[in-house]
Structure formats: structure tokens, C-alpha cells
KOLTITI-422497 format. One line per 3 residues: their letters; for each residue x, y, z of N, C-alpha, C. Coordinates in nm, 4 decimals, always signed. Last residue first. Example, Ala and Ser with C-alpha at 12.3 -4.5 7.8 and 13.67 -1.06 7.14 Angstrom:
sa = +1.2850/-0.2250/+0.7080/+1.3670/-0.1060/+0.7140/+1.2900/+0.0030/+0.7870  +1.3190/-0.5690/+0.7800/+1.2300/-0.4500/+0.7800/+1.3200/-0.3300/+0.7800
***
This chain:
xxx = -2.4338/+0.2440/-1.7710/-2.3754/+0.1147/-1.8250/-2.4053/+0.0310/-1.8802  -2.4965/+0.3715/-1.5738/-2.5835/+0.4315/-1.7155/-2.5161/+0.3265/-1.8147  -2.3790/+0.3480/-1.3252/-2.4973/+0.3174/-1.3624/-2.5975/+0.3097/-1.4922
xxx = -2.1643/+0.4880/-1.3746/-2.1314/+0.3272/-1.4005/-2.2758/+0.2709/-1.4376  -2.2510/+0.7195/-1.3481/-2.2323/+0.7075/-1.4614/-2.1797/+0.5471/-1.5432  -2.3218/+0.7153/-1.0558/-2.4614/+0.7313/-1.1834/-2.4159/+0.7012/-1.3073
xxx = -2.1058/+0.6790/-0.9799/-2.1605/+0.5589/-0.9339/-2.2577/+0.5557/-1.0302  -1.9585/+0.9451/-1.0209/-1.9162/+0.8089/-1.0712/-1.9830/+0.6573/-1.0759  -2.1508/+1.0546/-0.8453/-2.1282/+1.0811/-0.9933/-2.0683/+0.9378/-1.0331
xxx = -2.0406/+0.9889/-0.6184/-2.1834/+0.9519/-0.6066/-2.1824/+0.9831/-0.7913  -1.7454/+1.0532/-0.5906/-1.7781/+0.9054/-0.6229/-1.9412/+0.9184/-0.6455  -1.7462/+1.3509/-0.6129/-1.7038/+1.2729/-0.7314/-1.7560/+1.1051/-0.7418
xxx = -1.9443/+1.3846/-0.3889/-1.9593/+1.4247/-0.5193/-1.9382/+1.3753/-0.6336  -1.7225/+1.3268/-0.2040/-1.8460/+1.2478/-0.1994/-1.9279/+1.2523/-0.3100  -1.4665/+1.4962/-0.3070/-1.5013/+1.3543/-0.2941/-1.6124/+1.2698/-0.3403
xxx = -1.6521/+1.7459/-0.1814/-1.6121/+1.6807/-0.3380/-1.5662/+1.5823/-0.3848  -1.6318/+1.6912/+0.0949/-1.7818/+1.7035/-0.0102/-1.7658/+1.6586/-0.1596  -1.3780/+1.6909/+0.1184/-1.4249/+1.5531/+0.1617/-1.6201/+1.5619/+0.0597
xxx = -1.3422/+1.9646/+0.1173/-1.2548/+1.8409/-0.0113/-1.3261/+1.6861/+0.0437  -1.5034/+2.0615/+0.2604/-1.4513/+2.1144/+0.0888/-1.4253/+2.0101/+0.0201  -1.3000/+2.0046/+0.4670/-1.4832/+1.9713/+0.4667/-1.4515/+1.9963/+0.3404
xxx = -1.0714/+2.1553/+0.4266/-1.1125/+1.9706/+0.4249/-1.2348/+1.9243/+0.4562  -1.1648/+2.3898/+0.4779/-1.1037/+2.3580/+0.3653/-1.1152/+2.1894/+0.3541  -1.2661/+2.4076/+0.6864/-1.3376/+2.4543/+0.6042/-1.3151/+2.3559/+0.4939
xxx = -1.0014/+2.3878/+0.8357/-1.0981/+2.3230/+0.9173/-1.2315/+2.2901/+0.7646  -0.8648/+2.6355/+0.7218/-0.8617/+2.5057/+0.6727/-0.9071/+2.3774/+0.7216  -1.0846/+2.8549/+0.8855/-1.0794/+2.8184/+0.7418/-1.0134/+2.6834/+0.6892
xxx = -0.9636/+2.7888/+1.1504/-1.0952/+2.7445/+1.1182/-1.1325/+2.7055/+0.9697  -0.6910/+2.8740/+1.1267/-0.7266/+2.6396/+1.1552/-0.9013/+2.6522/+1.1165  -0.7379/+3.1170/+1.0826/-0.6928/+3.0277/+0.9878/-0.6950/+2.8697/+0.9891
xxx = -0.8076/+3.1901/+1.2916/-0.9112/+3.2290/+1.1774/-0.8474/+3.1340/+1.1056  -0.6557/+3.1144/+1.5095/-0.7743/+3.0303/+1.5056/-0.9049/+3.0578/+1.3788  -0.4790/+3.2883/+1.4168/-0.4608/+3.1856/+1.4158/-0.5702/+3.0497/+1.4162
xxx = -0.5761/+3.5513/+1.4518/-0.5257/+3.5160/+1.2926/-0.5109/+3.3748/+1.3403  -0.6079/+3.6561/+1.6593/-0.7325/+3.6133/+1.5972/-0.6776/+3.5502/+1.5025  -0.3586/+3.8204/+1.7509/-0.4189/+3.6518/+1.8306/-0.5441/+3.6282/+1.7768
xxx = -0.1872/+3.9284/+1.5028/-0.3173/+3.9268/+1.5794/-0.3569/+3.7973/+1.6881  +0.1568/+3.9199/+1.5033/+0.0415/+3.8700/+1.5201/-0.0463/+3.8726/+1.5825  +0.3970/+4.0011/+1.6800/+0.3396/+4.0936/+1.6212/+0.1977/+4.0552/+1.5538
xxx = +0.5413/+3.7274/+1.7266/+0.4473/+3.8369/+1.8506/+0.3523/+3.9424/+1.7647  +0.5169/+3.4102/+1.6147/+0.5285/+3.5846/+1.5775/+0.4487/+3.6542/+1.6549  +0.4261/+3.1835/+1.6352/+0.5561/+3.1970/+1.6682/+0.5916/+3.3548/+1.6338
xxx = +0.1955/+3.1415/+1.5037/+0.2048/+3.1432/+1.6056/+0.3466/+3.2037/+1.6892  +0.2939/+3.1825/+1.2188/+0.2159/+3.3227/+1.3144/+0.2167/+3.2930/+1.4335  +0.3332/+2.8673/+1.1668/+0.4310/+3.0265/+1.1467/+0.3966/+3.1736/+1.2413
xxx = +0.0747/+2.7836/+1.1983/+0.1866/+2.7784/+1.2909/+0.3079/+2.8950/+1.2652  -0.0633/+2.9223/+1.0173/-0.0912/+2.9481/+1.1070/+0.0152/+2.9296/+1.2425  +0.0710/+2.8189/+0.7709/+0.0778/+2.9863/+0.7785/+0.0112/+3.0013/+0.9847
xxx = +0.0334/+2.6215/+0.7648/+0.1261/+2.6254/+0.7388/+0.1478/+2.7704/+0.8416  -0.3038/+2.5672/+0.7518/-0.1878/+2.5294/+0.8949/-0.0704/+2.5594/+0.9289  -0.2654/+2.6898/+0.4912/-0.3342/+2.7388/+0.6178/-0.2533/+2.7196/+0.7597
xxx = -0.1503/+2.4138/+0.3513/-0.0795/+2.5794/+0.3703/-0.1317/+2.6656/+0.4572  -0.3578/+2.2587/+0.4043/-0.2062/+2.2492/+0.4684/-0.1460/+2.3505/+0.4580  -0.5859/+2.4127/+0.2788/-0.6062/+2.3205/+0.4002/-0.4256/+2.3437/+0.4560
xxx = -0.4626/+2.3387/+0.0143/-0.5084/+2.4687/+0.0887/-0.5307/+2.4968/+0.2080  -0.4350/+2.0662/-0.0393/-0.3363/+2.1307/-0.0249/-0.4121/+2.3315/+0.0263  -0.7375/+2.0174/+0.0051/-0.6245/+1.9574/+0.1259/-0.5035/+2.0220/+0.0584
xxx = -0.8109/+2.1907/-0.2484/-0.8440/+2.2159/-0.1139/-0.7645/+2.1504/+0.0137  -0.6717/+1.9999/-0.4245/-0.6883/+2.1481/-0.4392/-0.7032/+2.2393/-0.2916  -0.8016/+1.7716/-0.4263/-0.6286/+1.7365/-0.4052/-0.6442/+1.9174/-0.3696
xxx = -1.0507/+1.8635/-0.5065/-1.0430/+1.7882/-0.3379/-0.8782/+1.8355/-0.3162  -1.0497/+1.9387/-0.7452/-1.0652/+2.0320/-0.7145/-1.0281/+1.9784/-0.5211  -0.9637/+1.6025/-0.8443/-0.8753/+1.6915/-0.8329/-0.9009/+1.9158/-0.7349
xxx = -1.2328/+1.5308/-0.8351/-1.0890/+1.5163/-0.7450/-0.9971/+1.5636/-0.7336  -1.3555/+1.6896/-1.0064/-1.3828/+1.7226/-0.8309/-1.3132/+1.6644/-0.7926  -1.2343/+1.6285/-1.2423/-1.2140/+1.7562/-1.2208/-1.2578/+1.7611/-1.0501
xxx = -1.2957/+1.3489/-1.2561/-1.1741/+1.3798/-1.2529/-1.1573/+1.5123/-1.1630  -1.5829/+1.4004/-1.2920/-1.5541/+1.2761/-1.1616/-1.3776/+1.3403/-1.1600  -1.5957/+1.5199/-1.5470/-1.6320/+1.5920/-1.4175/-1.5232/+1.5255/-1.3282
xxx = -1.5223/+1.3012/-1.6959/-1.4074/+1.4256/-1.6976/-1.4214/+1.4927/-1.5969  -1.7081/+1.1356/-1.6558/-1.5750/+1.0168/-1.5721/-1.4866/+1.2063/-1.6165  -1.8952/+1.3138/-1.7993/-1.9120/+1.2707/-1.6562/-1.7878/+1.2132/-1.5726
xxx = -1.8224/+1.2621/-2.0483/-1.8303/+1.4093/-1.9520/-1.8299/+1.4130/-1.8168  -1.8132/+1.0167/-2.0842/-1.6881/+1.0917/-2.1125/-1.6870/+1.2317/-2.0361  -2.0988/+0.9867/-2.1022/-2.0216/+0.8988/-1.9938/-1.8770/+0.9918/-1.9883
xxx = -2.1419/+1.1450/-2.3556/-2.1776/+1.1952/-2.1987/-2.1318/+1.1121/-2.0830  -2.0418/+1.0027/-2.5004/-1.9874/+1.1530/-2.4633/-2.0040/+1.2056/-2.3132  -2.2147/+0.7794/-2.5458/-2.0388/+0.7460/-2.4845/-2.0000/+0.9277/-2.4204
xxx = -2.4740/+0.8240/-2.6289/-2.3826/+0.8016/-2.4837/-2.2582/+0.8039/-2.4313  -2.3741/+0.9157/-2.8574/-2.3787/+1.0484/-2.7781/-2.3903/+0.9716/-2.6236  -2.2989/+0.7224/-3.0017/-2.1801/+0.8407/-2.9521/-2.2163/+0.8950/-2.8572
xxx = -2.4787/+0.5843/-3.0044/-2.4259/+0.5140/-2.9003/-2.3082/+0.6354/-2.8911  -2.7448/+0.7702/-3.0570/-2.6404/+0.7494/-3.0596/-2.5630/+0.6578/-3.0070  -3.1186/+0.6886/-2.8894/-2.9980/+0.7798/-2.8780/-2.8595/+0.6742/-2.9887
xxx = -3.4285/+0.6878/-3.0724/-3.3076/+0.5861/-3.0092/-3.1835/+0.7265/-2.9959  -3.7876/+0.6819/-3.0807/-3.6262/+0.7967/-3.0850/-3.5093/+0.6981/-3.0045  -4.0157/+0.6015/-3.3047/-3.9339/+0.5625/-3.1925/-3.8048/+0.6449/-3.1938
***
């Protein structure tokens, strides 16, 4: 009969609630990327010398950017849910 560790569960719960950390934080990562985009885009708006493509390239990308962070979210809690599950 092969029995696991109770270490080696605990590690791997430990790896998992470290992931669950790391994609929230990669989320906090992207909505601040997201806002500097917007940042930069309104700024350009207000600058003649600006491409008139640069602006709607940039709401698109941080358009991108909070999809990004809402996936990793969804990521972090569906993880978190397998690892409550292994409880």
C-alpha cells in the first residue's frame, strides 16, 4: 500500500495557496498596466504631433490588459477552490 506524507501534502497545498498568490498578484500587475495605458493615451490625446492610431492602440491594449487580469483572477480562485478541495 503507498500512503503519501502528510508533508508532502501540506507542500503541495503550500504550492498551490503560493501560485493562488502569485496570479493575484500577476492581476494587481495588469490593472496597474491597464491604467498607465489609459494614462499614456489620454496624455497623447492632447498632443498634435501624435499618430491618431496611438490612441485607440493603446485603450485597445489596456482593454487587453483587464481581460488579463480578470482571467487570472478566475485562475487564481478556480486553483484555490482545487486546493481547498484536497482538504
Amino acid at each position: 500500500m503507498v500512503t503519501e506524507s502528510p508533508d508532502v501534502t501540506s507542500s503541495y497545498d503550500t504550492e498551490l495557496l503560493d501560485h493562488v498568490g502569485s496570479l493575484r498578484s500577476d492581476a494587481q500587475l495588469m490593472e496597474e498596466y491597464a491604467r498607465r495605458l489609459r494614462a499614456t493615451a489620454a496624455t497623447l490625446d492632447g498632443c498634435p504631433a501624435a499618430p491618431a492610431w496611438s490612441r485607440p492602440a493603446l485603450e485597445r491594449q489596456a482593454a487587453a490588459c483587464v481581460t488579463a487580469a480578470e482571467q487570472l483572477r478566475t485562475a487564481a480562485e478556480a486553483l484555490l477552490a482545487h486546493a481547498r478541495a484536497g482538504d
